[in-house]
N, C-alpha and C positions, 0 to 999 in steps of 0.2 A: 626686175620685178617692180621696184618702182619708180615709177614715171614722174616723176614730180616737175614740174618746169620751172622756171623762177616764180620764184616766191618772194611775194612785199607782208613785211609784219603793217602794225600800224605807228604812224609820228615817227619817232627816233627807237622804238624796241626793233632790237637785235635777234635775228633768229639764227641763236646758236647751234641749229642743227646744221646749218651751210658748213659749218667748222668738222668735220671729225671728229669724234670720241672715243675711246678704245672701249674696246670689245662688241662696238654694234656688227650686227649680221653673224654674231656667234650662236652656238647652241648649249645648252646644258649639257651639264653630265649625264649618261644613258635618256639620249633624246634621238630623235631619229631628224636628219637632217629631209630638207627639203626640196629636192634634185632639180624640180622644175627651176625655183627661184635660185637656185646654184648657179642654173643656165642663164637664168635671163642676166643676172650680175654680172656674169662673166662674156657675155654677151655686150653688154652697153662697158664695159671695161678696154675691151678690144676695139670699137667704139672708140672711145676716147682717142684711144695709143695709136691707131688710126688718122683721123683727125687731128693730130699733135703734131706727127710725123713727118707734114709737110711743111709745121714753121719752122724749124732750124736742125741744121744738118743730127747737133746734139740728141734733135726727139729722135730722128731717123735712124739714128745709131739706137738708142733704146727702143724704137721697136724693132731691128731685131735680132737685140739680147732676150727680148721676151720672144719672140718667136724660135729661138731656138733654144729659150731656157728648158724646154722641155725633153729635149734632145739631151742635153746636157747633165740633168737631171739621172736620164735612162743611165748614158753613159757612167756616172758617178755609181748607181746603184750596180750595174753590173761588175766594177771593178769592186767597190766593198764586198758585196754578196760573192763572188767568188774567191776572194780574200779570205773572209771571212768562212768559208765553205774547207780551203783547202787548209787552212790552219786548225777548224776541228778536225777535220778527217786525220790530218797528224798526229794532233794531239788524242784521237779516241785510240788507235793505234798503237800508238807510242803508253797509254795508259791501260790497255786492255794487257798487253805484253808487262807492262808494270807489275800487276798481279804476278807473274810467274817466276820472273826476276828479271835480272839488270845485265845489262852491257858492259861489262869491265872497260874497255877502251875509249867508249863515251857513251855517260850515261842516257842521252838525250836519244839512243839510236833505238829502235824496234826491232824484235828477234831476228826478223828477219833482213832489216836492213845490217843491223850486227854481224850478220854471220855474213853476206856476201863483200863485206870491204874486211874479211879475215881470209887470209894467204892458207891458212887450210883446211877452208871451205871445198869440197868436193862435191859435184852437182849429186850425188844417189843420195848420199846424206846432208841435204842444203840447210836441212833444220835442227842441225847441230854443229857446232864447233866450241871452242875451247874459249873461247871471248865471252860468249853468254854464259852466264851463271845464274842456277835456278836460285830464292833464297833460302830451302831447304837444303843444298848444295853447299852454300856461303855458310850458314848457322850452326847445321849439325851434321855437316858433310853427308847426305843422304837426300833420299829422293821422297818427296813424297808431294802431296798435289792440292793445289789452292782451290779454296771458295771466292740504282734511282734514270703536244701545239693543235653584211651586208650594208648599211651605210649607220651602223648604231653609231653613238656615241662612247665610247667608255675612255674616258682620260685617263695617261700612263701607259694603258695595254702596249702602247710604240712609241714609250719615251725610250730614253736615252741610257737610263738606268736600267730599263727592260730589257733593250740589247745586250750590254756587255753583261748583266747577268746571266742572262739567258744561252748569251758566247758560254760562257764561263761551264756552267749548272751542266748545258747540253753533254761537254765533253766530260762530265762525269758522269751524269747517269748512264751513257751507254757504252760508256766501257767499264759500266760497274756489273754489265751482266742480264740486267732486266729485263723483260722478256718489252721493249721497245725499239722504235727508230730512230735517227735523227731528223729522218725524210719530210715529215710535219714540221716539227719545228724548226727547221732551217727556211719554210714559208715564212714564217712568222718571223724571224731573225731576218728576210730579204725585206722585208714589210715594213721592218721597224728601221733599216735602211731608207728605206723610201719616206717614211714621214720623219725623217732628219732629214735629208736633203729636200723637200718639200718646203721645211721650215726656214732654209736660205732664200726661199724664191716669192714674192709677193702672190706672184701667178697664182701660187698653190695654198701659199699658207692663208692666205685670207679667202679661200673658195673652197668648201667643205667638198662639193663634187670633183673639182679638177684633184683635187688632193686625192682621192680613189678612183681616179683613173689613174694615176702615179702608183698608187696600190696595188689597185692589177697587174700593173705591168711588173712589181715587185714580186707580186707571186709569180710569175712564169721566172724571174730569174732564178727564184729559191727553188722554185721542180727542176729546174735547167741545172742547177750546181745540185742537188740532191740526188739526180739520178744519172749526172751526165747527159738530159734530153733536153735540148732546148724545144724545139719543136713539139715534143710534147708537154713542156713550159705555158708554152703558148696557147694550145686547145686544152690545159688543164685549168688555166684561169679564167678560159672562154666557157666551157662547159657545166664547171663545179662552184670555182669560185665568185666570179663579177656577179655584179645589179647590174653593170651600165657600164657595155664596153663598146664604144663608136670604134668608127675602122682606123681611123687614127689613135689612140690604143691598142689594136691590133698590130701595128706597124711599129711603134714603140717598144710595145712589149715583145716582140722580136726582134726588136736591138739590143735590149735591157740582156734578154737571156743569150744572146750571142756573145755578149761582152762578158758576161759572165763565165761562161761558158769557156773562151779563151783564157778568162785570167785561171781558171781553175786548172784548164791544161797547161798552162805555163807553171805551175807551180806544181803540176804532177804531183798528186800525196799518193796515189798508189804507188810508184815507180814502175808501172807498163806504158807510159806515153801513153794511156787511153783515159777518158774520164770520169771510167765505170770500174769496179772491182768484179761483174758480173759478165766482164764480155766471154762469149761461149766460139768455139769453132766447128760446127757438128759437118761431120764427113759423109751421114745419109739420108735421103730424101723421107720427108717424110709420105706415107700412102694412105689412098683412102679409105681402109680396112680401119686405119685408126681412128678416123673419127670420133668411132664410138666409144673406145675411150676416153677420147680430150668432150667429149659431152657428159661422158659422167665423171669428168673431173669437174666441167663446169655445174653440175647436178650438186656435186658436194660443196663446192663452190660457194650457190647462190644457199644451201644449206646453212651452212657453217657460218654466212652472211646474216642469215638469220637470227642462228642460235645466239652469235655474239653480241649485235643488238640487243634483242632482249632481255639478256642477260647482262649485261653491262649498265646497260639503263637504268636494270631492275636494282643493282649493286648500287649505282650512282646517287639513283633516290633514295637508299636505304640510307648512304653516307649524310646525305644531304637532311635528312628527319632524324636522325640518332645521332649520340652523343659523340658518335667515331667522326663526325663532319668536324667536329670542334680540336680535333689533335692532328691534324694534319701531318705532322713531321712523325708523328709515333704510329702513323698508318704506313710512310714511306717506309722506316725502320725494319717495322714488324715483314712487310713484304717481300724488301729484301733479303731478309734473312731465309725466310721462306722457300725464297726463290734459290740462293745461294747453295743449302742444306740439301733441296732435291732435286736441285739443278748439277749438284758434285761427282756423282759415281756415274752418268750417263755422258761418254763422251760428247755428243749430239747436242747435249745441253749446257756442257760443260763452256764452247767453246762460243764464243762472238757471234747473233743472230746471224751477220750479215757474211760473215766465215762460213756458217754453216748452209746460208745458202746457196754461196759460193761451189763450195763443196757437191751440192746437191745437182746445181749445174751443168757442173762437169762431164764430159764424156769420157770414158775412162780408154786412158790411151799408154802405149808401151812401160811408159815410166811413172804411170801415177801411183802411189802407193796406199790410198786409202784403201781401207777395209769391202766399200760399198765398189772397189775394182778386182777384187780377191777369186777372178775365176779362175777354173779349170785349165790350164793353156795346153793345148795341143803341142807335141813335142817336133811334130814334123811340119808344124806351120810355117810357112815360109814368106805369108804376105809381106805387102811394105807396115808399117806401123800403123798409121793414116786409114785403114782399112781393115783392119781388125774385126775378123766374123766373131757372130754371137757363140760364147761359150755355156757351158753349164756353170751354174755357180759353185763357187767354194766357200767351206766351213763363214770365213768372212763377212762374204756377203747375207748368210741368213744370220749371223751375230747380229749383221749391220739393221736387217728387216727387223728385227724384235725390238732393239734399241730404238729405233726412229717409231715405230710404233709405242712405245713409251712415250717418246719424245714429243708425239703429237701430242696426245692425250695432255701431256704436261703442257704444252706449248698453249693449248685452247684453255685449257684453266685458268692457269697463271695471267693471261693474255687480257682475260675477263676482268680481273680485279688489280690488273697495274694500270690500266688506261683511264685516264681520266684523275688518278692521283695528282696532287699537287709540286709534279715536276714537268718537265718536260716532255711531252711522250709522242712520239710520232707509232702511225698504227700501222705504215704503209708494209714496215719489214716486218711486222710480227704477223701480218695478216697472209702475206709473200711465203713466209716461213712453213707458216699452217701447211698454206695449197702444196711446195715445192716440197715438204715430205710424203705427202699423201702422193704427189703427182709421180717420186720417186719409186714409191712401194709400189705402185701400178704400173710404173714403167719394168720396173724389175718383172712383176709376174705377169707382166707381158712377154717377155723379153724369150722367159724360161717356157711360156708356153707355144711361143714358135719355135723354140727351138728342138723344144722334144715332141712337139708335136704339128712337125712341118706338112702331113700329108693331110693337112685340114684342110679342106676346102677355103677357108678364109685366110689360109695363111700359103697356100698351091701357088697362087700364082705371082707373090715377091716378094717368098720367104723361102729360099732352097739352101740346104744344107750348106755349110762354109759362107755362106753369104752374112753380112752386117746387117740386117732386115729393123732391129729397133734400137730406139739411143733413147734410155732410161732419162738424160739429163733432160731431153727435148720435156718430156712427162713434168718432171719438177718445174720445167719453166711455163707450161702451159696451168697448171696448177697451180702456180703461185698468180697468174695473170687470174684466174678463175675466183677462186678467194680474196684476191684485193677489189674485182669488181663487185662480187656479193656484198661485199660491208661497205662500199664506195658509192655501189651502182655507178662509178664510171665504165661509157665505153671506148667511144673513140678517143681517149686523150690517153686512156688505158693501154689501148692496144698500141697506139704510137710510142707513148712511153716504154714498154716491154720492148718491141723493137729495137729503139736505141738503148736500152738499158745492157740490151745481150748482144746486140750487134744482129739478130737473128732473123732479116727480114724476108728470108725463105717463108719461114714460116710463121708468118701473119695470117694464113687462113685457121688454122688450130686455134691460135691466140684470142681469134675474132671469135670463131664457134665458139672457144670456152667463154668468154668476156661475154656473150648474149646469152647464152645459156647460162649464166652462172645470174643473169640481171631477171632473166625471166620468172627463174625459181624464186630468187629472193623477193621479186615483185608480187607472185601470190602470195608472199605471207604477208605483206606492207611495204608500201610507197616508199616509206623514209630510209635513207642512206643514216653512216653512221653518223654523218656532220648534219642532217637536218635533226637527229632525233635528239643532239643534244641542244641544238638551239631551242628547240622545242622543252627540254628539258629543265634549260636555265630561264625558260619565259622571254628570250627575246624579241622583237616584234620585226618577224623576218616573212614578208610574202613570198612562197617557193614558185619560181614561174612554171616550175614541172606538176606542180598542180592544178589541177581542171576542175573549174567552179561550174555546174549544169543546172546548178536547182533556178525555177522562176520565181524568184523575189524581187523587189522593185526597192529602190531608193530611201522611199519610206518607211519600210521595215525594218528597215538599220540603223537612221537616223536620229541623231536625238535631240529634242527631247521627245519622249517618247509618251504617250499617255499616260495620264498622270503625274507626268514628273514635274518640276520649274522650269518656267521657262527660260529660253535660251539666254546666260550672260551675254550680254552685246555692251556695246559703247557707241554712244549717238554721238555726231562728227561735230555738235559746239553747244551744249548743253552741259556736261559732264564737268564736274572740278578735278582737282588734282588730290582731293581728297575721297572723293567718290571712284575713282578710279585705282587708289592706294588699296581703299577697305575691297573693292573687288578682287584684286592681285591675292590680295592677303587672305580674302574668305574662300577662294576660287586654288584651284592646282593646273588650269587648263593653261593649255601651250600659249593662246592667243587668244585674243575675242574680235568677232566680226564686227565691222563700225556703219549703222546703219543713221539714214536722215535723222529719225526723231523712232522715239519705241510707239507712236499710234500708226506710219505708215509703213514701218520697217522694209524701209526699200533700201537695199544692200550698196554700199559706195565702197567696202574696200575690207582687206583685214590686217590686224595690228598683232605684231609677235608678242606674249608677254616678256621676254627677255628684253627686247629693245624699249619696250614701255619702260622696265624697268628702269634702263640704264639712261635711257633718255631722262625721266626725272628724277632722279638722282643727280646727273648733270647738268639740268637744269637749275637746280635747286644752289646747287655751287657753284656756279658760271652766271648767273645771272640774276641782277636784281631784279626785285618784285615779283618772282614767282613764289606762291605760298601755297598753300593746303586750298583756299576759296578761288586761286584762280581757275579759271577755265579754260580746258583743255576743248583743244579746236584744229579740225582737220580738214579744213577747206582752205580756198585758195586766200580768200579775205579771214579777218577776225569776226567774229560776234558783234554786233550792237549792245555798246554795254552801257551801263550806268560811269557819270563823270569818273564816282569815288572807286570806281572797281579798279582790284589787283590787277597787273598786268594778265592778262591770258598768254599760255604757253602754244605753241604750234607746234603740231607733231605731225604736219601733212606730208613730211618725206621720210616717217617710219613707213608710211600706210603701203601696201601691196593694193595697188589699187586695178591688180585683176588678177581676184583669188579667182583659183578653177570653179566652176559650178557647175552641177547636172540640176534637172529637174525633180521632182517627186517620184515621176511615174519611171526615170532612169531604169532600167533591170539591170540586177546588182553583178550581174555579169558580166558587164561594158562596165560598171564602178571596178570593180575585180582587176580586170582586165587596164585598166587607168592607172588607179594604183600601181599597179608593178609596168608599166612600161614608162610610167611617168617619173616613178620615185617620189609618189606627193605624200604628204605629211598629213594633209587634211583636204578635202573637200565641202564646201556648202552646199546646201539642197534649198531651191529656191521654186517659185513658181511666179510667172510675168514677173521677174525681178522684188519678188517681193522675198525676204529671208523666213523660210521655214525650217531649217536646222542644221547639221552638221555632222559628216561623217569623219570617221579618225580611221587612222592607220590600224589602230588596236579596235575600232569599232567593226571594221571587216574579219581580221582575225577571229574577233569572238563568234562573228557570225559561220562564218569559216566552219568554227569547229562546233558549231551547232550545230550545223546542218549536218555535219560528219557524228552525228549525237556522241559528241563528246562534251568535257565539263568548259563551258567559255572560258571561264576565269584560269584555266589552265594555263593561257598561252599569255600571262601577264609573268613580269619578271620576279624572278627570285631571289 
């Protein structure tokens, strides 16, 4: 970004900027970095390493350590992030089974791993043996039954400290019960992997853009170890998450989530050799009479996408204006407990979100023994297992309908006011939970109504008596795809992810119907997903590229200054002192000022970040004699003409970006819109024949944004 060529000071003064200083080409805290200049630094950086290359064997080896530091990088992040992945999953497991009691033999084992390395384990009764001991069991020898995750800036969010707490915090609050997932926040935990190993590599750590491309590619690992999908890792960070993903990020971030991805199956936490707790086996086809089900699951879907949005939001900003924002830890408390107390008597709720939808899954086969498998069985039946026609239901199964009908109602409540608390909360399993009960209850009275009523025209022609015609789990899994795309609005990363998630790639056409259907409905009630509405909520200044700018406004409308105001701060390029330029920093909060010939012809030569201004005299100030408060600050190639007795003058002509973006006046703010988000710029000027007429911001389009959306501007400033 800039160009600067050699530069002569004057006589024997030293221009200390040739030297290095720390911290230039950085940003502040919640600042939005500047993609374009990202590029061009990283651009004339390769350059160089290029260039170096060919004087001695030494550079040639360094370049390429840099050219495969990125490789490298992926690779590292893939082995943490599934590391990391399979050690919660053990530990949630191993602590959710905590609640119930303990392993005599070795504390460290889970009920169920307990009981299969015990010699009288029997497969009918697998979830019993004499090894596990409930602590109602241990204390008073009786039975009885037990009750916390676009290129901003925000320092720490992916420190170091934030990982291993966050390792930590994850595996407690979700196997404390909560109506959350780990699925979110194990993005954020691959993330905070990538900006540590980011921070070993110069490449990255001094290049605020290459550093989220690294990111990206951290999300697809954390989807890839969260769901067991890599693949849908990949089109999840392409889709929902990136600003700015070139094809090479694409190709990374498919190594990132394959590496990961192995090491999590190397380390097996389920113990089925598979990398999903969700994989399904279903033995029949699904028909096209069903459709119209999996569309009005996706109907409920794009609903309950809805209701939870606004209602979540509407909770979040309550928290956020009342005195309940201020106690954080006594909201988590309160919740839990909450959740504990009427989560107890309802088996459904009782037992691990991801258990339960597990559970819900399932196609209910010879030997399963839940409740929601409790039919009727024909005494002369003779099928093979695999093949199992539809029965009538038993006592069981309508227990099971009235409970899971609780269970929702609870599940959407509850659901509402744990997100967004001050823990870790992924939404993916609670939202999965929602759709795969409701998709359950509808598969069931489906199920019942071919069966008793086979000589319906819509059920005549692949629904005949003894025959297997519906598979209630198929329901629950299309219902859980439907409900995570309403609150998501994803679709294709959605539908790929469910796929891998169940194994279930029969049927992707269901999955897709519901996943579009479920985006269409939510999209009449509003645009925003549940990750844009809180960015929105927290005032971040985030341009959604899923939004379409159509109104005819022009450059000028937006720009400021705007009539009546002052005029534009600028800084003229050898006029200015070093004290004139301090009291501006100091009266001023703007990012940078544009540095123009002289303020009578305001012809535009370049712009100056305030952060490097800063740091530049400041280091000045310390590194070099005779700069003071009356020298003169000069960003040309030569010094100023000055008097004998003058201060030395400072040169700052290799902070200057000496080709800020510019549009004209008459621009339409449509192509400015449009810039913005494909450029990732921070700022643009508005000029005309090169003359400066003012300055758009990133937060200058936003405001306009939601004007024109007649909403309140100042909304979308941070909170």
């Amino acid at each position: 970004m800039v160009n600067a060529g050699v530069m002569s000071g004057s006589g024997n003064l030293m221009d200390f900027l040739d030297e290095p200083f720390p911290d230039v080409g950085t940003y502040e805290d919640f600042h939005t970095i500047d993609w374009l200049r990202e590029k061009s630094r990283d651009t004339d950086r390769h350059r160089k390493i290029t260039s170096k290359s060919k004087e001695s064997i030494w550079e040639f080896i360094k370049s390429l350590l840099d050219a495969w530091s990125g490789w490298v990088v992926m690779l590292l992040i893939g082995l943490l992030a599934g590391t990391l992945a399979g050690v919660i999953d053990l530990a949630v497991d191993w602590m959710t089974d905590l609640k119930e009691g303990v392993c005599l033999s070795a504390f460290w084992y889970s009920h169920e791993q307990c009981c299969w390395t015990s010699n009288e384990t029997t497969f009918e009764d697998r979830d019993k043996c004499p090894l596990w001991q409930k602590w109602s069991e241990l204390l008073v020898n009786q039975s009885e039954i037990k009750t916390i995750l676009s290129g901003f800036i925000i320092r720490g969010y992916l420190g170091k400290w934030t990982l291993l707490i966050k390792t930590v915090t994850l595996v407690l609050v979700v196997s404390s019960g909560l109506s959350l997932g780990k699925e979110g926040p194990l993005v954020h935990v691959a993330c905070c992997c990538g900006n540590f190993f980011s921070s070993l590599f110069s490449k990255y750590s001094k290049n605020e853009g290459k550093r989220r491309e690294v990111l990206s590619a951290a999300a697809a690992a954390g989807v890839s170890v969260a769901f067991g999908a890599p693949i849908g890792g990949v089109l999840f960070s392409l889709e929902e998450v990136s600003y700015y993903f070139p094809l090479k990020t694409l190709w990374r971030s498919f190594f990132a989530a394959l590496v990961a991805a192995f090491t999590l199956r190397s380390i097996n936490p389920f113990g089925n050799s598979r990398l999903v707790l969700f994989y399904v086996e279903y033995h029949t086809p699904w028909y096209m009479a069903e459709l119209f089900p999996f569309i009005l699951l996706g109907v409920f879907g794009g609903l309950w996408g809805t209701l939870f949005i606004r209602c979540n939001i509407a909770w979040c900003r309550r928290r956020k204006t009342t005195r309940l924002g201020k106690y954080p830890v006594l909201e988590v408390i309160v919740v839990t407990a909450i959740t504990a107390i009427i989560a107890y008597p309802n088996p459904y709720t009782r037992q691990s979100t991801s258990e339960l939808i597990s559970e819900l899954f399932n196609d209910c086969g010879a030997l399963e023994s839940s409740q929601l498998c409790d039919y009727i069985n024909d005494p002369n039946m003779t099928r093979p297992v695999d093949d199992i026609p539809d029965r009538p239901a038993g006592v069981g199964v309508y227990t099971a309908m009235w409970q899971l009908a609780l269970a929702l109602i609870f599940k959407i409540v509850v659901t509402i006011f744990t997100f967004g608390m001050k823990i870790p909360s992924g939404l993916f399993i609670p939202s999965m939970a929602v759709g795969a009960i409701a998709g359950r209850m509808v598969g069931i009275g489906v199920e019942q109504l071919a069966y008793h009523h086979h000589d319906w025209i819509i059920f005549r022609n692949w629904c005949r008596p003894g025959a297997d015609c519906v598979t209630p789990g198929l329901y629950a899994m299309v219902g859980a795809a439907a409900c995570l795309g309403g609150v998501t609005r994803m679709t294709v990363s959605l539908v790929v992810i469910m796929f891998e998630l169940t194994g279930g790639l029969e049927y992707i056409v269901p999955l897709m119907a519901a996943a579009v259907t479920s985006k269409w409905v939510a999209d009449a009630f509003g645009k925003e997903g549940i990750y844009e509405a809180h960015i929105h909520l927290n005032g971040y200044p985030f341009l959604d590229v899923k939004d379409e700018f159509t109104h005819r406004t022009l450059a000028t409308d937006v720009m400021r200054p705007r009539r009546g105001e002052p005029p534009l701060s600028v800084l003229t390029q050898d006029s200015m002192t070093v004290e004139d330029v301090e009291t501006l920093i100091k009266e001023t909060d703007y990012n940078g000022f544009p540095v123009v010939v002289s303020r009578d012809s305001e012809r535009l030569i370049g712009f100056a970040q305030r952060r490097e201004l800063i740091l530049a005299i400041k280091n000045a100030r310390q590194r070099q004699e005779g700069i003071v408060s009356n020298s003169i600050m000069y960003f040309t190639e030569e010094p100023p003409e000055l008097p004998a007795n003058s201060p030395h003058p400072l040169k700052l002509r290799r902070i200057l970006n000496l080709s800020p973006f510019t549009v004209t006046d008459h621009t339409p703010m449509e192509t400015v819109v449009d810039i913005f988000r494909k450029l990732g710029l921070r700022q643009c000027l508005v000029t005309r024949s090169g003359r400066l007429l003012g300055i758009i911001t990133k937060k200058d389009v936003l405001r306009h944004m939601a004007q024109m959306a007649n909403q309140d501007p100042e909304s979308i400033m941070f909170n």
